[in-house]
mmCIF file of the C-alpha atoms, coordinates in Angstrom:
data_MODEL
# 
_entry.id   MODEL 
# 
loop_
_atom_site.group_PDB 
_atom_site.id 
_atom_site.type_symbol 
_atom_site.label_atom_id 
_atom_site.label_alt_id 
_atom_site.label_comp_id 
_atom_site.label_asym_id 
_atom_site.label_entity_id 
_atom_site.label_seq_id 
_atom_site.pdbx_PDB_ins_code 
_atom_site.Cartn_x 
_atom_site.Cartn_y 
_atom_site.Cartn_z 
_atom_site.occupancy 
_atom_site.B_iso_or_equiv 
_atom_site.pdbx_formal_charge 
_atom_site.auth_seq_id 
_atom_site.auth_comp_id 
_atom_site.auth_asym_id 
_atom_site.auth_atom_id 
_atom_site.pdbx_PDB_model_num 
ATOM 1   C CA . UNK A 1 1   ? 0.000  0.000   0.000   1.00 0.00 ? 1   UNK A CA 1 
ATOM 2   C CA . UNK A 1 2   ? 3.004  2.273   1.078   1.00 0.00 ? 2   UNK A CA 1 
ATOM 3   C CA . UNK A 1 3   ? 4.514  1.347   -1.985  1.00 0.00 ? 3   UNK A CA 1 
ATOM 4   C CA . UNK A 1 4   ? 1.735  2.228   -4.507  1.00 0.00 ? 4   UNK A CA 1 
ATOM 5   C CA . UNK A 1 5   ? 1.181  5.457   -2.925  1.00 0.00 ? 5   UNK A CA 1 
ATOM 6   C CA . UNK A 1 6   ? 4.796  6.778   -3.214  1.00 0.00 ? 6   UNK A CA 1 
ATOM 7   C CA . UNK A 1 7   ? 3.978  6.070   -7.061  1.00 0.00 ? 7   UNK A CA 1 
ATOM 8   C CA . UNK A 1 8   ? 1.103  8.217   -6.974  1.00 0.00 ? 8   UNK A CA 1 
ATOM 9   C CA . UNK A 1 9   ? 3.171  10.538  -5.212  1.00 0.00 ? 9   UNK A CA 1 
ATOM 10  C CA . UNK A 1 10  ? 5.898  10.675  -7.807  1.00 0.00 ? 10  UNK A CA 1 
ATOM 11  C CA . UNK A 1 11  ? 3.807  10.360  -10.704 1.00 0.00 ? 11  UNK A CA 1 
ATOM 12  C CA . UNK A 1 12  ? 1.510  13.759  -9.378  1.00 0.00 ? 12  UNK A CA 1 
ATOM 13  C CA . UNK A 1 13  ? 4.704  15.431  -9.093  1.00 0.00 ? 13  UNK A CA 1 
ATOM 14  C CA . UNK A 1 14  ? 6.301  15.134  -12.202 1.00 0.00 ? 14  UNK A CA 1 
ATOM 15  C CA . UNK A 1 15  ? 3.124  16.281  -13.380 1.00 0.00 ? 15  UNK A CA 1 
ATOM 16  C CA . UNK A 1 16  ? 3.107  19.289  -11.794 1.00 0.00 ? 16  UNK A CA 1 
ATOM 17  C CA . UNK A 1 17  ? 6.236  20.150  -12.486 1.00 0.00 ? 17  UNK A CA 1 
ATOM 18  C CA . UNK A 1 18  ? 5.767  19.495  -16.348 1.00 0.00 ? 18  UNK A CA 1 
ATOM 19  C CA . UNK A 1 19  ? 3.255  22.139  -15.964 1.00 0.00 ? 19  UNK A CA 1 
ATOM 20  C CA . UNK A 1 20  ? 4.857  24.724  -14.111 1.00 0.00 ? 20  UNK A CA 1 
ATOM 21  C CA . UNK A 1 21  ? 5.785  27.778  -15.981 1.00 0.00 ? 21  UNK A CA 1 
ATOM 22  C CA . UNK A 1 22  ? 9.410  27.860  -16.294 1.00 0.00 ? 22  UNK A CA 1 
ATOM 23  C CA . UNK A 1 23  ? 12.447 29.827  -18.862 1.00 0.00 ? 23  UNK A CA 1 
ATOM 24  C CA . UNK A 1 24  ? 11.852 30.000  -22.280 1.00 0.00 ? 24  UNK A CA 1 
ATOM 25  C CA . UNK A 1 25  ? 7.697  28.799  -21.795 1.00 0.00 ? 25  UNK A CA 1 
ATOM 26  C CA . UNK A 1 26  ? 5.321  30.306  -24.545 1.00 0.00 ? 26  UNK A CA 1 
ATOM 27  C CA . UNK A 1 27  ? 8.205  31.746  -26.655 1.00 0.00 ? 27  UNK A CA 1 
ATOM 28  C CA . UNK A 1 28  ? 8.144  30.422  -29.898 1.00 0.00 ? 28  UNK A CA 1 
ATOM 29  C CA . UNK A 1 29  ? 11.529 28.304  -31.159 1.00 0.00 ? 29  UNK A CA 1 
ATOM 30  C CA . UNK A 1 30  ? 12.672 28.163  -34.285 1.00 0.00 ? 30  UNK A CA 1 
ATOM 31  C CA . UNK A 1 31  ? 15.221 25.894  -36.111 1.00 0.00 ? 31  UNK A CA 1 
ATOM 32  C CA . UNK A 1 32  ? 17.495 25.964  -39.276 1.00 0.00 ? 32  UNK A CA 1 
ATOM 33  C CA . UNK A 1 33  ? 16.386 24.235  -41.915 1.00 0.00 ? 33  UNK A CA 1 
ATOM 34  C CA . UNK A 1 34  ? 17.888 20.448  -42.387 1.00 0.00 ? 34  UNK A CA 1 
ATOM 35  C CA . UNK A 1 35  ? 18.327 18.358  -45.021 1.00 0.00 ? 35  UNK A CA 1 
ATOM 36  C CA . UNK A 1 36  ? 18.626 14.726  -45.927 1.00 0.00 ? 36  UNK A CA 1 
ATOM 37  C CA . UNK A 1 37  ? 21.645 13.467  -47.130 1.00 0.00 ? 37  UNK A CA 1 
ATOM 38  C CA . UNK A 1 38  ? 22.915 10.486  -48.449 1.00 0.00 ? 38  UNK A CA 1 
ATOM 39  C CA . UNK A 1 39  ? 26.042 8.271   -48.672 1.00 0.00 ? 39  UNK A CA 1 
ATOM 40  C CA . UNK A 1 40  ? 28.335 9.200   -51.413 1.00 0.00 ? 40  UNK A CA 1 
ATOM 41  C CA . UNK A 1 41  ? 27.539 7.805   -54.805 1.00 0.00 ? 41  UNK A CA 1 
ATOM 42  C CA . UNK A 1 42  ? 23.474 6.171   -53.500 1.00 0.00 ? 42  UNK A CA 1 
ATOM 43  C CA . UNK A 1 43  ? 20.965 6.446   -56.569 1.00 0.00 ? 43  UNK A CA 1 
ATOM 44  C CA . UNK A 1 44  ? 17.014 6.811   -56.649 1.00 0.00 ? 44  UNK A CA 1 
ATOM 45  C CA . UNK A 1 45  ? 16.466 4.292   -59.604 1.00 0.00 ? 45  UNK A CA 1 
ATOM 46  C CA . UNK A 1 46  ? 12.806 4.288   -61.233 1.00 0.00 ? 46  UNK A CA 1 
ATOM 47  C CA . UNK A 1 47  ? 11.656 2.290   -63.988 1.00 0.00 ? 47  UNK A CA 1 
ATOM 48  C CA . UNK A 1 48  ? 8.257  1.740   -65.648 1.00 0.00 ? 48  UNK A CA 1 
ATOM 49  C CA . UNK A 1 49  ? 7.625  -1.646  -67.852 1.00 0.00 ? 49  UNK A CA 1 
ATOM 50  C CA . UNK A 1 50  ? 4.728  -1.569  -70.359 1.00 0.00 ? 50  UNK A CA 1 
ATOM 51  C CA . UNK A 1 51  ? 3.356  -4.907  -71.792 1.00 0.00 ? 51  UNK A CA 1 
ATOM 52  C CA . UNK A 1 52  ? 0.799  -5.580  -74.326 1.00 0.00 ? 52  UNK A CA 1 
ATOM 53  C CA . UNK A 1 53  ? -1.083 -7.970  -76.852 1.00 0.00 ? 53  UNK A CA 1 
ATOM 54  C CA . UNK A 1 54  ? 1.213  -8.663  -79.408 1.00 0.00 ? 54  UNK A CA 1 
ATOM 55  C CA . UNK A 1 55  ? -0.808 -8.346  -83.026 1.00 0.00 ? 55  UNK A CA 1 
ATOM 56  C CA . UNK A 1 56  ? 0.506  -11.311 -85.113 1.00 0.00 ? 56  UNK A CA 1 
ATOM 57  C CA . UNK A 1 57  ? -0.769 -13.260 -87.963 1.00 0.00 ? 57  UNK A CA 1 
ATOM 58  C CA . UNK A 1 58  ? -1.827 -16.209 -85.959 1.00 0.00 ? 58  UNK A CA 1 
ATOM 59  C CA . UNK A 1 59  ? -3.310 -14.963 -82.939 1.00 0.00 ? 59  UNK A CA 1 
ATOM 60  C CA . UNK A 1 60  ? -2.392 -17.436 -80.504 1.00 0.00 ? 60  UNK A CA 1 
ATOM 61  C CA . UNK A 1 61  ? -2.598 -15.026 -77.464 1.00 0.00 ? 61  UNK A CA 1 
ATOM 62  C CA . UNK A 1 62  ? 0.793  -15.927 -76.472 1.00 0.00 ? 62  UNK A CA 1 
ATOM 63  C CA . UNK A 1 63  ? 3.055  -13.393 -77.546 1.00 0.00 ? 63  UNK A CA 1 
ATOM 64  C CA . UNK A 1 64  ? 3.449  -10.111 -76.210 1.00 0.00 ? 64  UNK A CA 1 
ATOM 65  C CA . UNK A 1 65  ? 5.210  -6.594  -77.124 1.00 0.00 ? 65  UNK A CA 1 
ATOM 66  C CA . UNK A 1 66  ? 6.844  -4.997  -74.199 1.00 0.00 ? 66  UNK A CA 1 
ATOM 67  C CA . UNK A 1 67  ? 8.498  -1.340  -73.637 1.00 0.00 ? 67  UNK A CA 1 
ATOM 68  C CA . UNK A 1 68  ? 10.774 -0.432  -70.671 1.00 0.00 ? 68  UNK A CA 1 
ATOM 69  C CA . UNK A 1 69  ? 12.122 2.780   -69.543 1.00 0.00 ? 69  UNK A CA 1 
ATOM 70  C CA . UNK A 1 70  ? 14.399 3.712   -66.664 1.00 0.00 ? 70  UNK A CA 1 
ATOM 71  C CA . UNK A 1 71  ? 16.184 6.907   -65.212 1.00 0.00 ? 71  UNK A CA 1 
ATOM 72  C CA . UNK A 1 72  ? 18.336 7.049   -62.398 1.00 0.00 ? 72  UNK A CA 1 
ATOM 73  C CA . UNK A 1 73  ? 18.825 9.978   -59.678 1.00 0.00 ? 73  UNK A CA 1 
ATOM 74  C CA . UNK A 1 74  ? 22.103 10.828  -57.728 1.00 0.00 ? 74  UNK A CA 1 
ATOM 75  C CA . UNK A 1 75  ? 21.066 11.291  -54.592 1.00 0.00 ? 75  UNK A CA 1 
ATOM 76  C CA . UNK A 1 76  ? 22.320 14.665  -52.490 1.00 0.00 ? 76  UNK A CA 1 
ATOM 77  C CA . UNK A 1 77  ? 25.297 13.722  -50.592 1.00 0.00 ? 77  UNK A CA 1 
ATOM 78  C CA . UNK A 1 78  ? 26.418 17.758  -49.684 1.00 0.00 ? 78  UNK A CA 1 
ATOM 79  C CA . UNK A 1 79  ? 23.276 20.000  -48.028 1.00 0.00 ? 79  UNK A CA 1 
ATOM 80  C CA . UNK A 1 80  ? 25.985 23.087  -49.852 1.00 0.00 ? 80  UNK A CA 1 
ATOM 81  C CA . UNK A 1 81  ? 24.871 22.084  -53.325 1.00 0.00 ? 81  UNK A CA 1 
ATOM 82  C CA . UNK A 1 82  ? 21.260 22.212  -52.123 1.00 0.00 ? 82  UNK A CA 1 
ATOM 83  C CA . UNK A 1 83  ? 21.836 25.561  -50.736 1.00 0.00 ? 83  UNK A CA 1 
ATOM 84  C CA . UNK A 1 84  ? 23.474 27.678  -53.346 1.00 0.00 ? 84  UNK A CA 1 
ATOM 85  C CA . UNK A 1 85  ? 21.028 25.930  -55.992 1.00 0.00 ? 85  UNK A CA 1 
ATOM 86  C CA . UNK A 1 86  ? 18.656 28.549  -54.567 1.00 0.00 ? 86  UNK A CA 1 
ATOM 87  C CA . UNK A 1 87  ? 21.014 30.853  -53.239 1.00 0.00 ? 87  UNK A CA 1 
ATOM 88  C CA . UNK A 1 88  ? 20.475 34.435  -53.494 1.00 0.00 ? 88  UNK A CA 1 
ATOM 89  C CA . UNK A 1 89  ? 16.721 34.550  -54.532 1.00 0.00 ? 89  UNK A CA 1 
ATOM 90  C CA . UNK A 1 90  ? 13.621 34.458  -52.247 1.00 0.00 ? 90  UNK A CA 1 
ATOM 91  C CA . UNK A 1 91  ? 12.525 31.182  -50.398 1.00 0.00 ? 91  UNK A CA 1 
ATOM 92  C CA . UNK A 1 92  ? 9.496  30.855  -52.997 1.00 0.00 ? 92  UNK A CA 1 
ATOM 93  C CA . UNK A 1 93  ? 11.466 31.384  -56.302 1.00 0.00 ? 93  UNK A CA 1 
ATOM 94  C CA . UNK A 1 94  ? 14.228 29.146  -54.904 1.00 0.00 ? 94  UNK A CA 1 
ATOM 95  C CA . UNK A 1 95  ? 11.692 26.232  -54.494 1.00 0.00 ? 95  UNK A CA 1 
ATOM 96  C CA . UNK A 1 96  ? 10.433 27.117  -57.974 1.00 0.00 ? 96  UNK A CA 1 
ATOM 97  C CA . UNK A 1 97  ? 13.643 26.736  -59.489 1.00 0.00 ? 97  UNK A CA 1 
ATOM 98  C CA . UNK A 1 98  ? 15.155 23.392  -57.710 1.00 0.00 ? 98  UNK A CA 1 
ATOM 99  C CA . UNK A 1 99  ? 11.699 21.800  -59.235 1.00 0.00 ? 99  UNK A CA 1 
ATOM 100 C CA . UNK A 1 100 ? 12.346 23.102  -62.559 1.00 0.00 ? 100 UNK A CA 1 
ATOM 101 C CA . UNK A 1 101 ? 15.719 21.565  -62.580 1.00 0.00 ? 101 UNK A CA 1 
ATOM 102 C CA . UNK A 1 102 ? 14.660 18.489  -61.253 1.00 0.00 ? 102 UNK A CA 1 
ATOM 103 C CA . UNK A 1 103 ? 12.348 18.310  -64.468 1.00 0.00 ? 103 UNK A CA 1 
ATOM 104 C CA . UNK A 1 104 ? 15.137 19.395  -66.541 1.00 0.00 ? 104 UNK A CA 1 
ATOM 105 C CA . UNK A 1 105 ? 17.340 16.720  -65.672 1.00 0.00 ? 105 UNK A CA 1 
ATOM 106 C CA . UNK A 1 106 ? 14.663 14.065  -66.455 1.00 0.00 ? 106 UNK A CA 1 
ATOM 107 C CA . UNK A 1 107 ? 13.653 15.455  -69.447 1.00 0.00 ? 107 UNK A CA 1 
ATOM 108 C CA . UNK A 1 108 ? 17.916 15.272  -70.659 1.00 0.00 ? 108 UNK A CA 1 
ATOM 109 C CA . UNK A 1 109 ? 17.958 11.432  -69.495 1.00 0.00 ? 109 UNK A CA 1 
ATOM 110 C CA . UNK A 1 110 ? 14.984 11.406  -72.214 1.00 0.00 ? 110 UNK A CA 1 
ATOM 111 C CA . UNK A 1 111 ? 16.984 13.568  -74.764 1.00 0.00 ? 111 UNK A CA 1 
ATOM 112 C CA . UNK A 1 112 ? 19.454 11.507  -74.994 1.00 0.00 ? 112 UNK A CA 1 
ATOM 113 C CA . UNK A 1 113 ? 17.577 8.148   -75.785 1.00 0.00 ? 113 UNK A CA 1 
ATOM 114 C CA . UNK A 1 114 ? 16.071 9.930   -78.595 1.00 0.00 ? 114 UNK A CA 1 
ATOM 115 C CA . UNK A 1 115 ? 19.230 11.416  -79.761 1.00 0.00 ? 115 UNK A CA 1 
ATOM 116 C CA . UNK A 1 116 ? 20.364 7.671   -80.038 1.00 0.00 ? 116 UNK A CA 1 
ATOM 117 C CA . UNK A 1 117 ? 17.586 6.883   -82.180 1.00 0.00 ? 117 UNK A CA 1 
ATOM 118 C CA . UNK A 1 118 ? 19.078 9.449   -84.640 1.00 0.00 ? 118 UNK A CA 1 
ATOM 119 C CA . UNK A 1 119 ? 16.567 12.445  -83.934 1.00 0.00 ? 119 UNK A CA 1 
ATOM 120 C CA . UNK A 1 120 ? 16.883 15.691  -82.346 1.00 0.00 ? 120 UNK A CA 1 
ATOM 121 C CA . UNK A 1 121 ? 16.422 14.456  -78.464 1.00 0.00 ? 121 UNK A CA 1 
ATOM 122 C CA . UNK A 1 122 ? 15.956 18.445  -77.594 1.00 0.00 ? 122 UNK A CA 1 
ATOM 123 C CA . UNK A 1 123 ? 12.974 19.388  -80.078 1.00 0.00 ? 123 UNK A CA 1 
ATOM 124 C CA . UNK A 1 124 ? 10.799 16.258  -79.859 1.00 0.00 ? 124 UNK A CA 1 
ATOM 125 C CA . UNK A 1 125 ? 11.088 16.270  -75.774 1.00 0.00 ? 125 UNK A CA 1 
ATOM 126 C CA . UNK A 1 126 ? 9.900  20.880  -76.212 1.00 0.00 ? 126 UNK A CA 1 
ATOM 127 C CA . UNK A 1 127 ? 7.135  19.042  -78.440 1.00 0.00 ? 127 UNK A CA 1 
ATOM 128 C CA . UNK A 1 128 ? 6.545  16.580  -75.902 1.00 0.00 ? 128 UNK A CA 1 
ATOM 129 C CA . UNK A 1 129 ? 5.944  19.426  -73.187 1.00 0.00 ? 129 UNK A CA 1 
ATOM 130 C CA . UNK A 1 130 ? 3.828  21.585  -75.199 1.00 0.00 ? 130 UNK A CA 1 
ATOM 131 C CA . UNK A 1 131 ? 1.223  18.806  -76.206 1.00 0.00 ? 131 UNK A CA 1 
ATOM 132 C CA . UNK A 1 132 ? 0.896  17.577  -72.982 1.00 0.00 ? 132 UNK A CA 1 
ATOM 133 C CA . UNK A 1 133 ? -1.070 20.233  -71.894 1.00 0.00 ? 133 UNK A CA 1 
ATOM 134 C CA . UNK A 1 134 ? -3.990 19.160  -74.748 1.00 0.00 ? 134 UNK A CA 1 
ATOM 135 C CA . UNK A 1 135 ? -3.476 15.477  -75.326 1.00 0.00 ? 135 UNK A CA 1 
ATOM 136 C CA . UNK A 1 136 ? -2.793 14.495  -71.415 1.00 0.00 ? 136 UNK A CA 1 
ATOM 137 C CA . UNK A 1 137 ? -6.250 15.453  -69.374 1.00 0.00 ? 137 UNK A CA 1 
ATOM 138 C CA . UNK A 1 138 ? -5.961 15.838  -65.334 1.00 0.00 ? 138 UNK A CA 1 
ATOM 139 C CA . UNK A 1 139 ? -6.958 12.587  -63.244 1.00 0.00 ? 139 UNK A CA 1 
ATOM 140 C CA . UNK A 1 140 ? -6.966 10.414  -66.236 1.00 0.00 ? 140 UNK A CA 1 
ATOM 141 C CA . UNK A 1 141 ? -5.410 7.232   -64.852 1.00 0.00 ? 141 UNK A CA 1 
ATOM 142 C CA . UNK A 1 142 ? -2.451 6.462   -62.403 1.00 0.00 ? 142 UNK A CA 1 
ATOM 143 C CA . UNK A 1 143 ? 0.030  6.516   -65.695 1.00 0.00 ? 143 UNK A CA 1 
ATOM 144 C CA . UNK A 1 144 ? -1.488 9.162   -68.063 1.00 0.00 ? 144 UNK A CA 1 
ATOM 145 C CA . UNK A 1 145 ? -1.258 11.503  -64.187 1.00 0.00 ? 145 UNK A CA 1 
ATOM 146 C CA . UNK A 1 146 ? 2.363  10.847  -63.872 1.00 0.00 ? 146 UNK A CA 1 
ATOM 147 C CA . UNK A 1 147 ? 3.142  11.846  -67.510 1.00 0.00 ? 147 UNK A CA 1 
ATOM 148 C CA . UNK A 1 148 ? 1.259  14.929  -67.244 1.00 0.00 ? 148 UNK A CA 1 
ATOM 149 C CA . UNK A 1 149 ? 2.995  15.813  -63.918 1.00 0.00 ? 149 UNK A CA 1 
ATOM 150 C CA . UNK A 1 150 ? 6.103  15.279  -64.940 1.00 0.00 ? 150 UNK A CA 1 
ATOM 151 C CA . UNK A 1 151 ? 5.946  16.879  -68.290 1.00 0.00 ? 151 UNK A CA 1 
ATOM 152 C CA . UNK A 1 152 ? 4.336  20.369  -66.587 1.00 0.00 ? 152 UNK A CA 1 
ATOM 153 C CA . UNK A 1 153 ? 7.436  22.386  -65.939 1.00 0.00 ? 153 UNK A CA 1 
ATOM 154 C CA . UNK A 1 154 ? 6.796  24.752  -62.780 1.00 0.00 ? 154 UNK A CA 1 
ATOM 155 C CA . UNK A 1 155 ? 5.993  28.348  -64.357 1.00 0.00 ? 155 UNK A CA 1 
ATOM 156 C CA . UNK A 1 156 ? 6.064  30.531  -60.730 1.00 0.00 ? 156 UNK A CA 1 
ATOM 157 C CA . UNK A 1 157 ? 8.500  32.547  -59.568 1.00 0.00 ? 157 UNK A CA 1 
ATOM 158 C CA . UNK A 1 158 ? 10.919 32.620  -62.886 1.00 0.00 ? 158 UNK A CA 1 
ATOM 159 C CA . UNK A 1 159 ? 13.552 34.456  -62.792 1.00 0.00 ? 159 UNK A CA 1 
ATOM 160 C CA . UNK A 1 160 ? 16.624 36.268  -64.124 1.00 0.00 ? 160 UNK A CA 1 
ATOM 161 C CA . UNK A 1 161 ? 18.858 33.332  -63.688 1.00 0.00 ? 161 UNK A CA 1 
ATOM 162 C CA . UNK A 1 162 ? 17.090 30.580  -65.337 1.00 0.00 ? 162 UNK A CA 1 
ATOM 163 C CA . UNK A 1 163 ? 19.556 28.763  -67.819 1.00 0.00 ? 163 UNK A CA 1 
ATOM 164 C CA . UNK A 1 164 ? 18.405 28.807  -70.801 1.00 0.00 ? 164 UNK A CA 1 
ATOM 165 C CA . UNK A 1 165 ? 17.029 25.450  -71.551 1.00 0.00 ? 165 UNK A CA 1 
ATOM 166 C CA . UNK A 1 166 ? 14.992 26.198  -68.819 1.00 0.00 ? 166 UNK A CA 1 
ATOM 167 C CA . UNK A 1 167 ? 13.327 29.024  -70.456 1.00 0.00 ? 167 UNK A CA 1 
ATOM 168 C CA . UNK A 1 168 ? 13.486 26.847  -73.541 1.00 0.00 ? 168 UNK A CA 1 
ATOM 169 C CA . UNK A 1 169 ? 10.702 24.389  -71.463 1.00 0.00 ? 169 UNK A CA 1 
ATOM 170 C CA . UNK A 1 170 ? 9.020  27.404  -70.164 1.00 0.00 ? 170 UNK A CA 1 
ATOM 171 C CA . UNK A 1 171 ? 8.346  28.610  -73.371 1.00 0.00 ? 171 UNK A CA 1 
ATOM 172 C CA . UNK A 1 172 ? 7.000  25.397  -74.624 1.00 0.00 ? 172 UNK A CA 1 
ATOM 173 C CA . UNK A 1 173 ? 4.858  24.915  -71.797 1.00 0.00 ? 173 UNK A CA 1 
ATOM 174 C CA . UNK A 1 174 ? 3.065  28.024  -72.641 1.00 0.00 ? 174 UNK A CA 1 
ATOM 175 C CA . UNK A 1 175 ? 2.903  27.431  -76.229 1.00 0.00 ? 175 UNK A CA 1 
ATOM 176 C CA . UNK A 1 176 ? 0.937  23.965  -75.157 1.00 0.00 ? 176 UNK A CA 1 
ATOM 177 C CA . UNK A 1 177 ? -1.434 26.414  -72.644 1.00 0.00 ? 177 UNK A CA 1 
ATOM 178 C CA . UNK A 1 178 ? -1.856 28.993  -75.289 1.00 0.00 ? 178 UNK A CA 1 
ATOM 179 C CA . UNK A 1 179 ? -3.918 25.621  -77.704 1.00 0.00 ? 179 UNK A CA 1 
ATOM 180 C CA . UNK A 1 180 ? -0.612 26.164  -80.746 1.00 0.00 ? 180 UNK A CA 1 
ATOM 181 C CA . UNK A 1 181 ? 0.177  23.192  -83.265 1.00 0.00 ? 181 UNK A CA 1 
ATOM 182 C CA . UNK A 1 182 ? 3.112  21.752  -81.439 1.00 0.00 ? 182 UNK A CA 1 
ATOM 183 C CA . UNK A 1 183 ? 3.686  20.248  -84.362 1.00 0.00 ? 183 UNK A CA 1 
ATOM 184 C CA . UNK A 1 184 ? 4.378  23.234  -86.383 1.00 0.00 ? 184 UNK A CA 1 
ATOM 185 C CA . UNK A 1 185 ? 6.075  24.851  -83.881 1.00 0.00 ? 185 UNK A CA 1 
ATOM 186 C CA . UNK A 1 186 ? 8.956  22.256  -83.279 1.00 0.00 ? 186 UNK A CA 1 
ATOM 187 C CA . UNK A 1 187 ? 8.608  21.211  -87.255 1.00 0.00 ? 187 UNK A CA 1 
ATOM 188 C CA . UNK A 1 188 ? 11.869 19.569  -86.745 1.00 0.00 ? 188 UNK A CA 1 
ATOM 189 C CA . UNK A 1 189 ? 10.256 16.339  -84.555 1.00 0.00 ? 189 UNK A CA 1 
ATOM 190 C CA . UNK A 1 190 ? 8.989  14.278  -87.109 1.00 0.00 ? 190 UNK A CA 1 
ATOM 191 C CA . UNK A 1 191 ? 7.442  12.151  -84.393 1.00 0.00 ? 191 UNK A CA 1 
ATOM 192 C CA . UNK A 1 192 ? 5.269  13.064  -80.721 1.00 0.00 ? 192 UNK A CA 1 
ATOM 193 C CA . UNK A 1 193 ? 6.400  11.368  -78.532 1.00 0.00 ? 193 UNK A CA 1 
ATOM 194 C CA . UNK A 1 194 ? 3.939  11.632  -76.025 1.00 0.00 ? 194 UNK A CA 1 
ATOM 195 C CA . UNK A 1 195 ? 1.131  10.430  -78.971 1.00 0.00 ? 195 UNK A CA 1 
ATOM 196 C CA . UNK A 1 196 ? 3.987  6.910   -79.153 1.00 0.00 ? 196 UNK A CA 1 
ATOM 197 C CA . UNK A 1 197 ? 3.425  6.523   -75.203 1.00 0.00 ? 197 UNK A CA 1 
ATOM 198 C CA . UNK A 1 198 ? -0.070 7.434   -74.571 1.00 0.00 ? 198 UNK A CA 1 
ATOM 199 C CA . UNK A 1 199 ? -0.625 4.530   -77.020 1.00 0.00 ? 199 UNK A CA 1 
ATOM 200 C CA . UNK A 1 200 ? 1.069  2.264   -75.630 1.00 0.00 ? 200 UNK A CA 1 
ATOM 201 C CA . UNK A 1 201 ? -0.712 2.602   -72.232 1.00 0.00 ? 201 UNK A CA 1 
ATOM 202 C CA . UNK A 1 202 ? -3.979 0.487   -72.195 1.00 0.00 ? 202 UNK A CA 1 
ATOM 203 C CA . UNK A 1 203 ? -6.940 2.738   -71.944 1.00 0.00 ? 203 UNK A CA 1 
ATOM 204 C CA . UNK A 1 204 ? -8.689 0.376   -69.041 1.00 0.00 ? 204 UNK A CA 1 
ATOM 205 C CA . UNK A 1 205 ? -5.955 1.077   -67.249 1.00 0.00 ? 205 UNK A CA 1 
# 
């Protein structure tokens, strides 16, 4: 009995004393802000696989057509890079900015594939940005969302240092929001590449 009452005791105490007003109580603290890093040379790796029906002569139902498609991310491994990406401009525009590089660097991981296939990587991935704004509509389906995500570059807070191929996707985004022909726009893509993936993906999907 003795013994459970000392740990009512206790217990009311350090309640009390949890509650007392003390130094520093009601003033509001603030913190720098921190960032996640990783171990030198760690990756984000995505890929997306695509299968479908394969249309043959003798339609067994057996054969199948598939596409992949991969990109991989360095990870941040020095909190100074992510500082001085947005160094020097206001807390808004810097946000604005590391997104539109993000989707930069994607959409040159892209540019090169096509530049392999022996067409201008550059062009067909502007004409890829403008027409997503018409051919991809919001809330589709799970893939037709992440296309049109990712092919939206960020349009807020642009400013006097943007490199230039990030005007160059700024400028095609609006094209896209302002109804143009992509097509005659960026005359030099033969080919839409966003038309090539959108039908590719199953429309049940």
């Amino acid at each position: 009995m003795c013994r459970a009452l000392v740990v009512v005791v206790v217990v009311v105490c350090c309640g009390v004393a949890a509650l007392a007003p003390g130094p520093g109580r009601g003033r509001l603290l603030s913190r720098q802000r921190r960032y996640l890093t990783f171990p030198e040379g760690a990756t984000f790796n995505l890929a997306l696989c695509m299968s479908n029906k394969a249309r043959v002569l003798a339609d067994t139902g057996i054969f199948t057509e598939g596409v992949a498609w991969g990109c991989s991310y360095d990870l941040p491994n020095n909190t100074q890079a992510l500082a001085s990406a947005g160094a020097g401009v206001e807390p808004g525009a810097a946000g604005a900015l590391l997104r539109r590089k993000d989707r930069t660097d994607l959409y040159r991981r892209v540019e090169r594939a096509v530049d392999s296939a022996g067409l201008d990587g550059h062009l067909c991935m502007l004409r890829a940005v403008c027409e997503a704004e018409n051919m991809l509509s919001p809330r589709a389906h799970l893939v037709m969302e992440m296309l049109r995500i990712a092919l939206a570059m960020p349009l807020d807070h642009v400013t006097a240092r943007e490199p230039q191929h990030h005007r160059d996707y700024i400028m095609a985004r609006h094209n896209g929001l302002h109804g143009v022909d992509c097509g005659e726009v960026y005359p030099q893509c033969p080919i839409s590449l966003l038309g090539l993936a959108t039908s590719l993906v199953p429309s049940s999907m």
